[in-house]
N, CA, C and O atoms as CSV, one atom per row, in Angstrom:
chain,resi,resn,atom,element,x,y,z
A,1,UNK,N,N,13.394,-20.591,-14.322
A,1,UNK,CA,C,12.275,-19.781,-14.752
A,1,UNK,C,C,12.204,-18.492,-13.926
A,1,UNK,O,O,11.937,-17.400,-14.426
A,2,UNK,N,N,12.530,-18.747,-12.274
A,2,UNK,CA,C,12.334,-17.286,-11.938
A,2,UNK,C,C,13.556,-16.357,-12.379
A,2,UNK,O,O,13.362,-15.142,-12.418
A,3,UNK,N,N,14.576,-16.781,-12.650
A,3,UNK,CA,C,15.888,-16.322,-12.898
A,3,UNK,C,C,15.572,-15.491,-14.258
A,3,UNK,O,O,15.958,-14.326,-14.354
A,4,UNK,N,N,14.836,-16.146,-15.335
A,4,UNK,CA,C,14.550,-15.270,-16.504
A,4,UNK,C,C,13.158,-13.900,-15.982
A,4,UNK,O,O,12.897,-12.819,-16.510
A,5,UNK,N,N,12.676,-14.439,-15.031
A,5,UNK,CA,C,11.547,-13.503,-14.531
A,5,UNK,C,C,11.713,-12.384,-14.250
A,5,UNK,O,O,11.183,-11.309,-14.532
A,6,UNK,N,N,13.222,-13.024,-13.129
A,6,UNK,CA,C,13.449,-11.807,-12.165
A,6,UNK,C,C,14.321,-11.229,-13.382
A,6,UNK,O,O,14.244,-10.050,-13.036
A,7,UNK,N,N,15.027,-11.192,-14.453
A,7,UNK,CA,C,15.900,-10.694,-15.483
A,7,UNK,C,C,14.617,-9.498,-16.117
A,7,UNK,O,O,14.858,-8.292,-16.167
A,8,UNK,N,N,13.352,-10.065,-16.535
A,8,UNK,CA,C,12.491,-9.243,-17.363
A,8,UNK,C,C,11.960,-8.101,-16.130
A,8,UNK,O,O,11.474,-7.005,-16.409
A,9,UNK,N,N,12.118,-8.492,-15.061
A,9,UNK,CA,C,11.659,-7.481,-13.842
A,9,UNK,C,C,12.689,-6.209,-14.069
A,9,UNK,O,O,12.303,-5.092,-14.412
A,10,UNK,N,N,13.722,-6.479,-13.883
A,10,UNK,CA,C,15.209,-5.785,-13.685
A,10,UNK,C,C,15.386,-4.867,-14.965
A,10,UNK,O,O,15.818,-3.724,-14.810
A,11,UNK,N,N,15.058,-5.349,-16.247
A,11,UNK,CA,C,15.285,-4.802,-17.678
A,11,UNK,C,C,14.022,-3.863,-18.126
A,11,UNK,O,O,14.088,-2.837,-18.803
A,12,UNK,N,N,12.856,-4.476,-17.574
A,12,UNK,CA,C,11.938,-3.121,-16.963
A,12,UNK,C,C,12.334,-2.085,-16.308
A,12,UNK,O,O,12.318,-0.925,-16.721
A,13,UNK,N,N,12.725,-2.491,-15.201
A,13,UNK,CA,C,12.925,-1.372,-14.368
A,13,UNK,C,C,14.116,0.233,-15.159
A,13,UNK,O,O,14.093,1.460,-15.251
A,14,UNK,N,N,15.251,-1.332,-15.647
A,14,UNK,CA,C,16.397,0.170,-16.375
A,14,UNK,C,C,15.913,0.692,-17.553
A,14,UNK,O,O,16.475,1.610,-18.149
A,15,UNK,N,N,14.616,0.005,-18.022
A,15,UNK,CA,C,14.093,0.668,-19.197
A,15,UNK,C,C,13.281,2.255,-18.741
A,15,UNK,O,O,13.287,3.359,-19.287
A,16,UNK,N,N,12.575,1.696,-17.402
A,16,UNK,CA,C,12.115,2.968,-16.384
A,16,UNK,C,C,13.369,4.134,-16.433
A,16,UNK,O,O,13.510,5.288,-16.838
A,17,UNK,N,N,13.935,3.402,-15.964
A,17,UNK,CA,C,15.165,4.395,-15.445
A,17,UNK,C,C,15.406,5.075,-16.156
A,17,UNK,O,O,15.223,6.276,-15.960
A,18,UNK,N,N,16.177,4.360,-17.856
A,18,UNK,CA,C,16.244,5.291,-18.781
A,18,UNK,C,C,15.422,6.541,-19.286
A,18,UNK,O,O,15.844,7.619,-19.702
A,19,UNK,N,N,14.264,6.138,-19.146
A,19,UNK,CA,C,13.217,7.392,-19.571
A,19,UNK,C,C,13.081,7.978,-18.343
A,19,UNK,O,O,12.045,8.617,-18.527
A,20,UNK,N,N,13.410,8.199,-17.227
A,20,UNK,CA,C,13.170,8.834,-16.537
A,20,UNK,C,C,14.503,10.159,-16.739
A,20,UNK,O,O,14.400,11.385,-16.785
A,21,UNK,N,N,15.781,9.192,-16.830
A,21,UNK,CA,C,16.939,9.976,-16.905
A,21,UNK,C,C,16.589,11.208,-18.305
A,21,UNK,O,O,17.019,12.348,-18.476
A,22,UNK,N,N,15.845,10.548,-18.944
A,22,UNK,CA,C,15.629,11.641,-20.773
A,22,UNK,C,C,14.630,12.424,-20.008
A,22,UNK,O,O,14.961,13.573,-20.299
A,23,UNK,N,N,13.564,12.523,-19.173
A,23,UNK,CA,C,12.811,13.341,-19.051
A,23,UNK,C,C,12.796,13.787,-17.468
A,23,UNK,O,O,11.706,14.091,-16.983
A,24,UNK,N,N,13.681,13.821,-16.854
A,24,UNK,CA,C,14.502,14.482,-15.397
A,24,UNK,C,C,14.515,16.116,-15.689
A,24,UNK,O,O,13.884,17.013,-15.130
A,25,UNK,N,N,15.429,16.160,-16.726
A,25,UNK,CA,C,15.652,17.627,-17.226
A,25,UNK,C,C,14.866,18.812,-16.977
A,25,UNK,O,O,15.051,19.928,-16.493
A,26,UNK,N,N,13.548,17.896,-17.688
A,26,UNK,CA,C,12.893,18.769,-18.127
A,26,UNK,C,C,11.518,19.090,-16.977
A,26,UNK,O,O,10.865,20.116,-16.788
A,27,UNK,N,N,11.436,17.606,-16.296
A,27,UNK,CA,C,10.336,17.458,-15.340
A,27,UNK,C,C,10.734,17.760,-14.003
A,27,UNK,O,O,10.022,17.376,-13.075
A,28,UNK,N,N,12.408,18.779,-13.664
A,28,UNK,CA,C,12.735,19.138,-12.284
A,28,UNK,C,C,12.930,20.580,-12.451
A,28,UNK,O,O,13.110,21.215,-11.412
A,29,UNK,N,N,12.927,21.314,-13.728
A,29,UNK,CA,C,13.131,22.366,-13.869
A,29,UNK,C,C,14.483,22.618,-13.878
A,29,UNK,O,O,14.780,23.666,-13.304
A,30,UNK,N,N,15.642,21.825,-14.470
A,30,UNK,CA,C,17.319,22.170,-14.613
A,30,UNK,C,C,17.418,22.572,-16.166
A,30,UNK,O,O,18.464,23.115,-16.523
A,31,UNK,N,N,16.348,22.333,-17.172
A,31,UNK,CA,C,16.629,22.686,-18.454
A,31,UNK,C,C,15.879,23.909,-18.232
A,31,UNK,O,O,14.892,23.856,-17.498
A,32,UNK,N,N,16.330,25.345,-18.943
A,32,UNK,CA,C,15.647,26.818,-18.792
A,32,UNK,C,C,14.301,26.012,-19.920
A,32,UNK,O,O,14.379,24.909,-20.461
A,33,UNK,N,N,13.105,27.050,-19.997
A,33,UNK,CA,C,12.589,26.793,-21.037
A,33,UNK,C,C,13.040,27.542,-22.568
A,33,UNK,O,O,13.620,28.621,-22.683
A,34,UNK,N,N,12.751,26.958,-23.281
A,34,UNK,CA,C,12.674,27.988,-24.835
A,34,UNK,C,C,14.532,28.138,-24.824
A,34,UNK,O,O,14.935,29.105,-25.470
A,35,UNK,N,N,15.267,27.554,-24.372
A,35,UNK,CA,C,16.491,27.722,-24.531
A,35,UNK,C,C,17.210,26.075,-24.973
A,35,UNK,O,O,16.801,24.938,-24.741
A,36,UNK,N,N,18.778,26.723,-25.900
A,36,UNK,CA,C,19.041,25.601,-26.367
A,36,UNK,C,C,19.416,24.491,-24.995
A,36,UNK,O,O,19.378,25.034,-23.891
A,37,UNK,N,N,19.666,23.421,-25.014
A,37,UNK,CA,C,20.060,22.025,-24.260
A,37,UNK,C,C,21.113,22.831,-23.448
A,37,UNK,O,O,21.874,23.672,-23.929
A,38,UNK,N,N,21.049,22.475,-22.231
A,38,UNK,CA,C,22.765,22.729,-21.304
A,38,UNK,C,C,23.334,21.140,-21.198
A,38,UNK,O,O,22.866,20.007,-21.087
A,39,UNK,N,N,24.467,21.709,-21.292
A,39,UNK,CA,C,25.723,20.126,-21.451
A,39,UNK,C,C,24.756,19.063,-20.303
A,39,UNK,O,O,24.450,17.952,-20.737
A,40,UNK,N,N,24.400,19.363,-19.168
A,40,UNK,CA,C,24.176,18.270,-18.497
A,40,UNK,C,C,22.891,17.860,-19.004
A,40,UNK,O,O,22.781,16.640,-19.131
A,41,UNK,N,N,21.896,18.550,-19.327
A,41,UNK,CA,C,20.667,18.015,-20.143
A,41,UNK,C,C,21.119,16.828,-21.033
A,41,UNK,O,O,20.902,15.622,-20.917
A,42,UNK,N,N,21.772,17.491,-21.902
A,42,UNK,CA,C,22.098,16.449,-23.041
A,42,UNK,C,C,22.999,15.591,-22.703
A,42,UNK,O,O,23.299,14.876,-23.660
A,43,UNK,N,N,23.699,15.293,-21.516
A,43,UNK,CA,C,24.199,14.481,-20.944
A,43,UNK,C,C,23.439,12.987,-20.592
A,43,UNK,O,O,23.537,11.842,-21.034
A,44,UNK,N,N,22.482,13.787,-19.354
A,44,UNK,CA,C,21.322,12.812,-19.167
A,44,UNK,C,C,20.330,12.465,-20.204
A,44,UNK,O,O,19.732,11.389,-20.196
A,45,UNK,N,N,20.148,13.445,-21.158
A,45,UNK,CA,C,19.276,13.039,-21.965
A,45,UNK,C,C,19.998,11.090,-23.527
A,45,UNK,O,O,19.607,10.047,-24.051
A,46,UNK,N,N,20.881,11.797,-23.422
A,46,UNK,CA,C,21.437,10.478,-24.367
A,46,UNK,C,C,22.103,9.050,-22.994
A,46,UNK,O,O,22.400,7.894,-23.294
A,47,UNK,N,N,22.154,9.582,-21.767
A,47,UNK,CA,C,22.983,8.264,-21.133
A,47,UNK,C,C,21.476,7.909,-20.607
A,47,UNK,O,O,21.606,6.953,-19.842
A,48,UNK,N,N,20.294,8.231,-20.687
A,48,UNK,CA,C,18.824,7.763,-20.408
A,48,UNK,C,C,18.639,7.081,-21.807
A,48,UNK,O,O,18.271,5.910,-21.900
A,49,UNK,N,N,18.883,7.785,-22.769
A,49,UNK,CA,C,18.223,7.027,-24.156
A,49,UNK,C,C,19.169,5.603,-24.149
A,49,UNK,O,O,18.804,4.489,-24.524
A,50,UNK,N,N,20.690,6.053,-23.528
A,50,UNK,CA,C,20.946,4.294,-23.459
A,50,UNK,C,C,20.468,2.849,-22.805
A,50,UNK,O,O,20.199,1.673,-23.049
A,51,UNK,N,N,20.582,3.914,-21.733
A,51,UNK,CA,C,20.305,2.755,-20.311
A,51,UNK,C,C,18.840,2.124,-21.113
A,51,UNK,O,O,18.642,0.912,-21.193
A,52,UNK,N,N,17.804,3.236,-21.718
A,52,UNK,CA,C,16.251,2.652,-21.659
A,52,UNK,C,C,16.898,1.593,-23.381
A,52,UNK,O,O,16.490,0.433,-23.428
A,53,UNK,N,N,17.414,1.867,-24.060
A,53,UNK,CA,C,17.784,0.897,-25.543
A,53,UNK,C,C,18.471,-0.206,-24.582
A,53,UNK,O,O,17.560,-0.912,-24.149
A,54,UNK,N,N,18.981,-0.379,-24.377
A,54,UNK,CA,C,19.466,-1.530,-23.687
A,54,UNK,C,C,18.239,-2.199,-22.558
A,54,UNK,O,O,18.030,-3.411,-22.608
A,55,UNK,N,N,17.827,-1.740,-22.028
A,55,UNK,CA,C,17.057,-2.412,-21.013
A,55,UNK,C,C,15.661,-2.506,-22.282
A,55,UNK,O,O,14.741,-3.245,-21.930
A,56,UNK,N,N,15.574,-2.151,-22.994
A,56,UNK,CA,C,14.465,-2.557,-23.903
A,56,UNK,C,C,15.557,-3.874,-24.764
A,56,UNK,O,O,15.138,-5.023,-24.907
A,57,UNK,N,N,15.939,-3.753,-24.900
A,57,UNK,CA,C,16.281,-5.370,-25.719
A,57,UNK,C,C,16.802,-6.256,-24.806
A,57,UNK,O,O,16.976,-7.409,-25.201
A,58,UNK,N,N,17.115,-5.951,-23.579
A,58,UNK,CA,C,17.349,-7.311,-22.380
A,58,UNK,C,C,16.131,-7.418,-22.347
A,58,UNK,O,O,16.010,-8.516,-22.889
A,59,UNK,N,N,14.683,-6.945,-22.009
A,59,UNK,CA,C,13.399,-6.814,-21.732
A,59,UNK,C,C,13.612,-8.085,-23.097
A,59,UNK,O,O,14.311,-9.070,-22.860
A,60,UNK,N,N,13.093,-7.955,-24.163
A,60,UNK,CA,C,12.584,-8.738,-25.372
A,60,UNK,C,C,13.652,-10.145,-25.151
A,60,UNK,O,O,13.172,-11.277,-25.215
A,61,UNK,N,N,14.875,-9.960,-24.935
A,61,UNK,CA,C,15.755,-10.933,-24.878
A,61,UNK,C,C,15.121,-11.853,-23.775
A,61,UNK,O,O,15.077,-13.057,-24.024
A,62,UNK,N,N,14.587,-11.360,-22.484
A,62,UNK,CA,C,14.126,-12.538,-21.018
A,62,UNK,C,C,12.365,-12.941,-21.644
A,62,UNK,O,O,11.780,-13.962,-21.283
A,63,UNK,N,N,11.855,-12.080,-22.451
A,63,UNK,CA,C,10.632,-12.082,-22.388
A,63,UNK,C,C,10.658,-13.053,-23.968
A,63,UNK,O,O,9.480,-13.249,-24.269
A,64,UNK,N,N,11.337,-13.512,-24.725
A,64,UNK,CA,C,11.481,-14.268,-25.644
A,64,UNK,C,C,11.684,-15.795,-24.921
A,64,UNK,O,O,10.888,-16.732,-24.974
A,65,UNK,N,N,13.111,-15.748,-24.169
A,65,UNK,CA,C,13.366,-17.087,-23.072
A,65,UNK,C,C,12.303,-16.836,-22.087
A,65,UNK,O,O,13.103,-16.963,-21.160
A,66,UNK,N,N,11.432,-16.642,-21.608
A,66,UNK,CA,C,10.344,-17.259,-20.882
A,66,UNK,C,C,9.464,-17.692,-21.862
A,66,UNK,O,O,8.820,-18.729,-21.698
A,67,UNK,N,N,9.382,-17.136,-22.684
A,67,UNK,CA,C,8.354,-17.881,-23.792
A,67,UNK,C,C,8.588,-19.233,-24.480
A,67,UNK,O,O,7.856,-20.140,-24.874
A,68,UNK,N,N,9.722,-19.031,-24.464
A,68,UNK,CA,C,10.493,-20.606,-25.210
A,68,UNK,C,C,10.736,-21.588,-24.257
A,68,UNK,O,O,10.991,-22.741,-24.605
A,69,UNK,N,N,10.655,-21.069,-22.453
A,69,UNK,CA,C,10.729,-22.092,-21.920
A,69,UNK,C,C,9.018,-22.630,-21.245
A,69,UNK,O,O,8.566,-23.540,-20.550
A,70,UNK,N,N,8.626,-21.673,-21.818
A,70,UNK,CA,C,7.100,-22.061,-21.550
A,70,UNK,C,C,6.389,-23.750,-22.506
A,70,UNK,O,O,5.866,-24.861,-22.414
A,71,UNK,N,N,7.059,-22.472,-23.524
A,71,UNK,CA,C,6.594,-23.982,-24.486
A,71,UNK,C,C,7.279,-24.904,-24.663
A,71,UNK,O,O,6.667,-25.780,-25.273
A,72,UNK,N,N,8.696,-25.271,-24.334
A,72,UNK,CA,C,9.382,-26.318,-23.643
A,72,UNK,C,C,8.404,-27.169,-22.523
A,72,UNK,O,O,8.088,-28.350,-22.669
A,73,UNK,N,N,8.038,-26.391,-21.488
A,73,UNK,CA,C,7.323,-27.405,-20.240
A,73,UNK,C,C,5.929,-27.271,-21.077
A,73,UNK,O,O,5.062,-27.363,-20.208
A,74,UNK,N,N,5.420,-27.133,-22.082
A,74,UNK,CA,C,3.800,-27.555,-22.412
A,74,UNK,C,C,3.223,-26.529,-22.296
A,74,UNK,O,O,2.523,-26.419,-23.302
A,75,UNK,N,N,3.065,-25.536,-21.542
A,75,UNK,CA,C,1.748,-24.731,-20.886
A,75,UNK,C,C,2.250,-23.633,-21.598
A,75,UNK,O,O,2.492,-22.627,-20.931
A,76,UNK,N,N,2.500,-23.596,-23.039
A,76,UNK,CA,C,2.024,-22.587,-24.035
A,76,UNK,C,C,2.299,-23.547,-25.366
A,76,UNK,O,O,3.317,-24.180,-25.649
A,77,UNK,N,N,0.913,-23.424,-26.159
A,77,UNK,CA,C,0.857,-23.921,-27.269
A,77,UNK,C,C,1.336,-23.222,-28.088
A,77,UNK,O,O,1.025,-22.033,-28.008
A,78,UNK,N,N,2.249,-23.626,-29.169
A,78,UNK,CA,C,2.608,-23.217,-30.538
A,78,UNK,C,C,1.983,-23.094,-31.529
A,78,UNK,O,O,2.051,-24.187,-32.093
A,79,UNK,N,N,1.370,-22.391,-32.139
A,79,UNK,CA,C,0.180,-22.489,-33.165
A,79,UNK,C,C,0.850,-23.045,-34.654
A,79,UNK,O,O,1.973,-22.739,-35.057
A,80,UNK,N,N,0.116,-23.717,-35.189
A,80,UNK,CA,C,1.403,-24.127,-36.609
A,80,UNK,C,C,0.277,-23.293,-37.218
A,80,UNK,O,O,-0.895,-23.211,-36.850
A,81,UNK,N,N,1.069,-22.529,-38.509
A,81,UNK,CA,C,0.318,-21.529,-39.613
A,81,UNK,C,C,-0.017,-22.572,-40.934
A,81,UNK,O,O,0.728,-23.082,-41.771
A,82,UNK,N,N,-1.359,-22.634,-40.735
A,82,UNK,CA,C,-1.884,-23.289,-41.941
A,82,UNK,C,C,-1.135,-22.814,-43.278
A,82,UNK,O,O,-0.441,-21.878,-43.675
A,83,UNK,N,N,-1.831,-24.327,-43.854
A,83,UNK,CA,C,-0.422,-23.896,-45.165
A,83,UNK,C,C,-1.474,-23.442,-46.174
A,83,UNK,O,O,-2.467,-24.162,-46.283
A,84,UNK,N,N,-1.383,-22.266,-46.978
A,84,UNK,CA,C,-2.175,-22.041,-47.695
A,84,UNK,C,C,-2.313,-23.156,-48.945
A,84,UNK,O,O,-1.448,-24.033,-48.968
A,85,UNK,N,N,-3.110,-23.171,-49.745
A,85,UNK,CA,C,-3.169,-24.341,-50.516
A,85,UNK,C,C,-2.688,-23.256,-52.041
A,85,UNK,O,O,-3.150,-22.142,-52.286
A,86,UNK,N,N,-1.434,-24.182,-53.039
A,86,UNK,CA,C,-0.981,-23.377,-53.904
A,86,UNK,C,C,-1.903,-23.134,-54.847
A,86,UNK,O,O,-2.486,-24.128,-55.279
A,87,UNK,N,N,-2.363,-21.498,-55.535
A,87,UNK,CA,C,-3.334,-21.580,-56.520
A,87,UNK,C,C,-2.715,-22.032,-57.413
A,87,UNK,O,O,-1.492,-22.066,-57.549
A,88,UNK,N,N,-4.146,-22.704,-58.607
A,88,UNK,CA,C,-3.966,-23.166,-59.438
A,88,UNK,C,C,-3.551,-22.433,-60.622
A,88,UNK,O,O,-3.977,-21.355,-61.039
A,89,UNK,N,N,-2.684,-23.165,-61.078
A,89,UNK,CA,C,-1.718,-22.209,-62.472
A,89,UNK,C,C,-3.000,-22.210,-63.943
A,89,UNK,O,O,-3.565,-23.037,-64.658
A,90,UNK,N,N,-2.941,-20.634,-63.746
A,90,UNK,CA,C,-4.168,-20.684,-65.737
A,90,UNK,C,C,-3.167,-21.075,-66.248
A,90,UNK,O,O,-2.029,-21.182,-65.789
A,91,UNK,N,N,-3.717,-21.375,-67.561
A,91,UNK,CA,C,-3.435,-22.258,-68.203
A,91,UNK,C,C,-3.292,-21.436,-69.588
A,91,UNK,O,O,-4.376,-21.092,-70.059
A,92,UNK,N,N,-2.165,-21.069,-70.308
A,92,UNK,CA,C,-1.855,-20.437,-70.949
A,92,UNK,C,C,-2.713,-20.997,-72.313
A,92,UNK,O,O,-2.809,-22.171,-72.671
A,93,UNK,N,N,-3.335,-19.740,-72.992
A,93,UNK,CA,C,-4.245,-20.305,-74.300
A,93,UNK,C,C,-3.509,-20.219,-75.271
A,93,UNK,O,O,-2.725,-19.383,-75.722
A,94,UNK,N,N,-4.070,-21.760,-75.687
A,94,UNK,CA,C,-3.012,-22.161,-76.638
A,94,UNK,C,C,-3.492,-21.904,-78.394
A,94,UNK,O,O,-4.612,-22.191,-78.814
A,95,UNK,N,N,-2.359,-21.302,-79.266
A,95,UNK,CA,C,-2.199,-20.898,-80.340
A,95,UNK,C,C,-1.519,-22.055,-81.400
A,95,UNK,O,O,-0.349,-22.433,-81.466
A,96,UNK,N,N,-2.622,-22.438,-82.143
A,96,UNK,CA,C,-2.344,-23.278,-83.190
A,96,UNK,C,C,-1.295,-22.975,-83.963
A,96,UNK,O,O,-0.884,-21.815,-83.942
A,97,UNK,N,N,-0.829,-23.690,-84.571
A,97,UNK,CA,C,0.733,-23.812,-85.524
A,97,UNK,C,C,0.341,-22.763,-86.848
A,97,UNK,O,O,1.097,-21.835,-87.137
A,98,UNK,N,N,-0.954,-23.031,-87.625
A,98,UNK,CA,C,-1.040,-22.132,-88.700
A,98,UNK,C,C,-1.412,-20.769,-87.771
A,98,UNK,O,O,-1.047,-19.764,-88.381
A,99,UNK,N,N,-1.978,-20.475,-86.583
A,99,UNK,CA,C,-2.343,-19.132,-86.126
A,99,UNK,C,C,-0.583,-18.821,-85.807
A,99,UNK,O,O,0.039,-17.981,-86.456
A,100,UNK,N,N,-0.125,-19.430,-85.005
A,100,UNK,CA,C,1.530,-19.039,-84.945
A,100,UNK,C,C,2.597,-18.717,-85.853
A,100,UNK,O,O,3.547,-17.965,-85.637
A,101,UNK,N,N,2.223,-19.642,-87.328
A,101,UNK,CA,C,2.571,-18.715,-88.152
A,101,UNK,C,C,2.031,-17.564,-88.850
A,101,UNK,O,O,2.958,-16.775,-89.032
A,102,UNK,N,N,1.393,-17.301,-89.126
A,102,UNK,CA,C,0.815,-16.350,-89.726
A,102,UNK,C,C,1.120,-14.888,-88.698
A,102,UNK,O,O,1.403,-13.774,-89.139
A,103,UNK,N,N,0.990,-15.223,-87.417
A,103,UNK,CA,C,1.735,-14.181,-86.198
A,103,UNK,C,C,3.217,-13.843,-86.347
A,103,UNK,O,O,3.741,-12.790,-85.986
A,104,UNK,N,N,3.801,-14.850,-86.912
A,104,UNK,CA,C,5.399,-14.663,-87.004
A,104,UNK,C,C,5.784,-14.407,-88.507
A,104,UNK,O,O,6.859,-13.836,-88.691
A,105,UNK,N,N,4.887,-14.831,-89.818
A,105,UNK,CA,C,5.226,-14.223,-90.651
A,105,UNK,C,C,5.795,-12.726,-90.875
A,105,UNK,O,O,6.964,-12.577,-91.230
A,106,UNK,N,N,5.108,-11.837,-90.700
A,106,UNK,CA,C,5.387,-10.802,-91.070
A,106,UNK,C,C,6.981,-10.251,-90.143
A,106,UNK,O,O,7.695,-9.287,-90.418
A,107,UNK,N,N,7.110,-11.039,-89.269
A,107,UNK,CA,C,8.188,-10.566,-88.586
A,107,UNK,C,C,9.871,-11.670,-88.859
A,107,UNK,O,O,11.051,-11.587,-88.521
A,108,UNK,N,N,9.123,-12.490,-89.548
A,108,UNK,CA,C,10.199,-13.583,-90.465
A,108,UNK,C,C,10.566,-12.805,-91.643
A,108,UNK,O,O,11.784,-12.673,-91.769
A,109,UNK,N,N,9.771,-12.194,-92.638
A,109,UNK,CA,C,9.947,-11.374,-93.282
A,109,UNK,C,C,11.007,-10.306,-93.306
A,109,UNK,O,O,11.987,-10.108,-94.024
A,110,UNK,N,N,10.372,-9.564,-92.074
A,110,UNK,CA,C,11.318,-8.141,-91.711
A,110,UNK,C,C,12.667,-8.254,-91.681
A,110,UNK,O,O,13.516,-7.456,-92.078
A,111,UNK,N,N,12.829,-9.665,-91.009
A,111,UNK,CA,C,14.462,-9.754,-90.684
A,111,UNK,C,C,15.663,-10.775,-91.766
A,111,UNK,O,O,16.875,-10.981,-91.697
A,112,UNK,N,N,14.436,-11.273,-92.834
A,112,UNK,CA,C,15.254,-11.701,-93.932
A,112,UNK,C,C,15.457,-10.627,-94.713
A,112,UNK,O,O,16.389,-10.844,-95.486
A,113,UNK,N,N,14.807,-9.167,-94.888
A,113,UNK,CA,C,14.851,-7.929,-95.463
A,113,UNK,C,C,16.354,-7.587,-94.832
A,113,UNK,O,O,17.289,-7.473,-95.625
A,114,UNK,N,N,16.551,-7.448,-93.612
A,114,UNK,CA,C,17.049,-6.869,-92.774
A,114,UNK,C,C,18.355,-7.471,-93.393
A,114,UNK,O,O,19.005,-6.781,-94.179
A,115,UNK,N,N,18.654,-8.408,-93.149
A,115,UNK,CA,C,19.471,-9.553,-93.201
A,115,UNK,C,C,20.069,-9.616,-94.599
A,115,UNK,O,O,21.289,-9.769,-94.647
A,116,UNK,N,N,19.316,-9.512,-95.883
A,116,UNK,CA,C,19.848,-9.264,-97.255
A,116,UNK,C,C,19.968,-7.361,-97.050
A,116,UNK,O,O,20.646,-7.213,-98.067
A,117,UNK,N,N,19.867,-6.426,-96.701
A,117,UNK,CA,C,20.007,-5.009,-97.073
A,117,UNK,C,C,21.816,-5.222,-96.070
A,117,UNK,O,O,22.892,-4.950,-96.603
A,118,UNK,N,N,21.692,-5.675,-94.814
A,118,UNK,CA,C,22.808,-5.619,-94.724
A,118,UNK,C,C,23.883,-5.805,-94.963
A,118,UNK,O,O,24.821,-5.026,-94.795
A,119,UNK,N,N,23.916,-7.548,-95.665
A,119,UNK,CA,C,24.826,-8.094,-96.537
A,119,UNK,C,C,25.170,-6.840,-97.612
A,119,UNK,O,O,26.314,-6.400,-97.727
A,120,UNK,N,N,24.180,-6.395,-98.279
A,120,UNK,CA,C,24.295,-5.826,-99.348
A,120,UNK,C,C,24.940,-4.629,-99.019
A,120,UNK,O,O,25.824,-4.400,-99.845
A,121,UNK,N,N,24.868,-3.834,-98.213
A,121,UNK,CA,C,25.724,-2.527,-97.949
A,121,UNK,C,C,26.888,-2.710,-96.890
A,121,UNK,O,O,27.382,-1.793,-96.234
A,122,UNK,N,N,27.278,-4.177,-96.825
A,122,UNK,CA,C,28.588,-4.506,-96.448
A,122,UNK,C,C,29.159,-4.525,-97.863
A,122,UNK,O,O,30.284,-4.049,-98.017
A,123,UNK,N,N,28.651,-4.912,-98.677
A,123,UNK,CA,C,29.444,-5.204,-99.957
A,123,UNK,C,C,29.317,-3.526,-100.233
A,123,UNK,O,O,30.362,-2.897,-100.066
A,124,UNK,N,N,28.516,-3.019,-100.504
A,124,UNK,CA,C,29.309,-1.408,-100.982
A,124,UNK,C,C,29.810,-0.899,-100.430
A,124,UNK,O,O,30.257,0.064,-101.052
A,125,UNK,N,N,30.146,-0.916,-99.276
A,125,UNK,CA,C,30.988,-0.824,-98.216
A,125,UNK,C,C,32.382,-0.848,-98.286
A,125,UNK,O,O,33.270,-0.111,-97.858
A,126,UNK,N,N,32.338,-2.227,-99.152
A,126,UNK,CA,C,33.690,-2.941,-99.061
A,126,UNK,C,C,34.550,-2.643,-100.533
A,126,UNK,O,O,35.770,-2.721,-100.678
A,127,UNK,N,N,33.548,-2.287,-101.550
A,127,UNK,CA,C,33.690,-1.988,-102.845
A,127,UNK,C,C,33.854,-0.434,-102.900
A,127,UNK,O,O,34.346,0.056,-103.916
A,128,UNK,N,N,33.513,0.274,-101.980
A,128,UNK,CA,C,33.859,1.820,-101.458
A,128,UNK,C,C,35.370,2.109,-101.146
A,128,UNK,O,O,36.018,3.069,-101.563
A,129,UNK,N,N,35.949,0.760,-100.064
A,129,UNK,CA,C,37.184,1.112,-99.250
A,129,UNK,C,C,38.378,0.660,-100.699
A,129,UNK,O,O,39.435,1.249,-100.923
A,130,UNK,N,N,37.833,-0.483,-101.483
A,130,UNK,CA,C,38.667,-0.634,-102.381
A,130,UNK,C,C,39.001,0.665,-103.567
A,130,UNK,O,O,39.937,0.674,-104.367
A,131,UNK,N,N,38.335,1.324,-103.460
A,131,UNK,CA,C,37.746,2.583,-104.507
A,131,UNK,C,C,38.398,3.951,-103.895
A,131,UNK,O,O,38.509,4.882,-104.693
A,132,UNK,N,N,38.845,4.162,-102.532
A,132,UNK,CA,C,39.696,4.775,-101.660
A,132,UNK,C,C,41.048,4.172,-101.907
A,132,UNK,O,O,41.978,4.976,-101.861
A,133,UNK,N,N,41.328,2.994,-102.145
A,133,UNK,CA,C,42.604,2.779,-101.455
A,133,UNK,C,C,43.015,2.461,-103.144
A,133,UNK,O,O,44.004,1.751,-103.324
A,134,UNK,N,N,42.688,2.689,-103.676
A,134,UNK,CA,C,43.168,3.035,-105.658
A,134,UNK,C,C,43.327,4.067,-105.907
A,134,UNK,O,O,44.028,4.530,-106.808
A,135,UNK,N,N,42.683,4.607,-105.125
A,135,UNK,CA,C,42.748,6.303,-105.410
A,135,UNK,C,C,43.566,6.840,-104.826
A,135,UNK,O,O,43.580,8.069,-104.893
A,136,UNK,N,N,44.555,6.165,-104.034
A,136,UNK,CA,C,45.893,6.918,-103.329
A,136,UNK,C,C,47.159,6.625,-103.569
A,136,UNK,O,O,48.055,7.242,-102.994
């Protein structure tokens, strides 16, 4: 346990470090003002943004294992998340057999229309290509 302690101490600290290295530049007076970055600015400025990304996820990495070994020895409770209770399903309103047809008539209709016009202008269709191919 102190071993993960002293780890979240340490991953603090280079998380310090890092932001100190990004804002050195600017807080010692080596960056001019109102001027673009000089190589060593942007030097320190991205090898600070590392050191502090890394020491921020060792930080979460020791500070996750102290937590898990907490609640290993007891002296942190786990909360269980109530289970919500599933709502109840409406209940789809139901449509009688003569209301269901009379809804689908007109569209039973359409497609026996549909269904004889097409037959039918396949056949002139077909009585067309024969009427081409006599004629040559």
């Amino acid at each position: 346990m102190i071993r993960k302690f002293v780890g979240a101490v340490a991953a603090t600290l280079a998380v310090l470090a890092g932001m100190w290295l990004m804002i050195a530049p600017f807080a010692l007076g080596t960056q001019p003002e109102n001027a673009d970055w000089t190589d060593p600015t942007v030097s320190e400025f991205f090898t600070g943004l590392g050191v502090a990304v890394v020491g921020l996820i060792g930080l979460l990495c020791f500070v996750l294992a102290i937590h898990e070994e907490l609640v290993v020895r007891g002296l942190v409770a786990v909360r269980q998340r109530r289970a919500e209770p599933e709502p109840e399903p409406v209940p789809a309103p139901q449509a009688s057999s003569a209301e269901l047809a009379s809804l689908l008539a007109p569209l039973v209709e359409a497609l026996r229309k549909d269904l004889n016009n097409s037959g039918e202008h396949r056949r002139n269709e077909k009585a067309s290509l024969v009427r081409v191919e006599e004629n040559r």
